[in-house]
N, C-alpha and C positions, 0 to 999 in steps of 0.2 A: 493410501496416498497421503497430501500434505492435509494440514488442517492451515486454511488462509485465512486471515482477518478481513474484510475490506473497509476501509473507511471513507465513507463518500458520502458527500451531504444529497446528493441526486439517487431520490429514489429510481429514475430511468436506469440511471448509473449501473446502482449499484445491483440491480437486477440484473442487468446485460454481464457484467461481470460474473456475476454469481453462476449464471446459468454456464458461460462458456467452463468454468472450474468444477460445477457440479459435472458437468458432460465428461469430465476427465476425473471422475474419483475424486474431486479434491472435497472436502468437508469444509464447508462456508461461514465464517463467524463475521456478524457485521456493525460496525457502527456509524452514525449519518454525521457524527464532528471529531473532532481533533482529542478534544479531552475526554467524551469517552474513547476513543480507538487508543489511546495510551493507555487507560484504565484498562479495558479488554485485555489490552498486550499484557499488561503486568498480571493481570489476573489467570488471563485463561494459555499463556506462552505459546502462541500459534508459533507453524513451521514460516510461515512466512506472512508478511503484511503490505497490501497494495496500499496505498497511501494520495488520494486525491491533496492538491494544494490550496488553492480556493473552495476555506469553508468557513462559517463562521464562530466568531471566539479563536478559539486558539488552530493556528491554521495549517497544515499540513508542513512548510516547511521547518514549524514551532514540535510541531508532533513528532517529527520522523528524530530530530536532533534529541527530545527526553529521550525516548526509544534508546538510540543508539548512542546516550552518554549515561545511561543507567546500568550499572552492571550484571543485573537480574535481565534484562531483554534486550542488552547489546547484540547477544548472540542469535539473534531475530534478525534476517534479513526483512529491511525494505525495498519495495519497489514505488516510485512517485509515477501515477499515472494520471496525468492532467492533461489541460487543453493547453497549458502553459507551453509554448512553441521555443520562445528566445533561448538561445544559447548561455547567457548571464541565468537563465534559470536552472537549465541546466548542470552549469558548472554551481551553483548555491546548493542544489538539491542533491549533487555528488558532495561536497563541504561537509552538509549537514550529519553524513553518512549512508545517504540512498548508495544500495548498492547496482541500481539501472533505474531509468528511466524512460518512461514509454510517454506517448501524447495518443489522446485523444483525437478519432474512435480508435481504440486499440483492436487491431486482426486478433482471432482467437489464435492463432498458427505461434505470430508472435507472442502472445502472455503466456500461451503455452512453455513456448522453448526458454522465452525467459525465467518463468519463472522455476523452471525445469534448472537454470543454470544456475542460480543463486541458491536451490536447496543442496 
């Protein structure tokens, strides 16, 4: 299956996440901020990257935009999965290059199929 990155400053988080990807074959790489989950990216070229928004330092909307204006991990889908609800975030977090965005708590049904849809 995929190898996913997650980057989320919530260790709850990023467990809950972790677990729904391992339960489907996926291989879990993780970081708890923004600048390493870029460094990870650039390092280890996961198939794909969840990408929380609110984190501290450099912050997921800051994160997903290196990602996808770097030419080495452009080819890296994002996915922004926050509690962030607004629609202006929405449409920022499509801007920056997310290619979907989910909100908190995310269904496993849903991160599944999505993230099914962006590899």
């Amino acid at each position: 299956m995929a190898r996913v990155l997650i980057v989320e400053d919530s260790p709850t988080e990023r467990y809950k996440l972790k677990e729904m990807l391992e339960k489907h074959g996926h291989e879990v790489l993780e970081a708890d901020n923004g600048a390493d989950g870029v460094a990870l990216a650039r390092d280890q070229k996961p198939d794909a990257v969840l990408m929380d928004i609110v984190m501290p330092g450099l912050n997921g909307f800051q994160a997903t935009r290196q990602l996808t204006k770097d030419p080495n991990t452009s080819h890296i889908p994002v996915i922004i999965v926050t509690t962030k609800d607004q629609e202006t975030d929405r449409v920022w977090g499509k801007r920056q290059g997310a290619k979907d965005y989910l909100t908190k708590p995310v269904e496993e049904s849903v991160l599944v199929k999505t993230l099914n849809n962006v590899l």
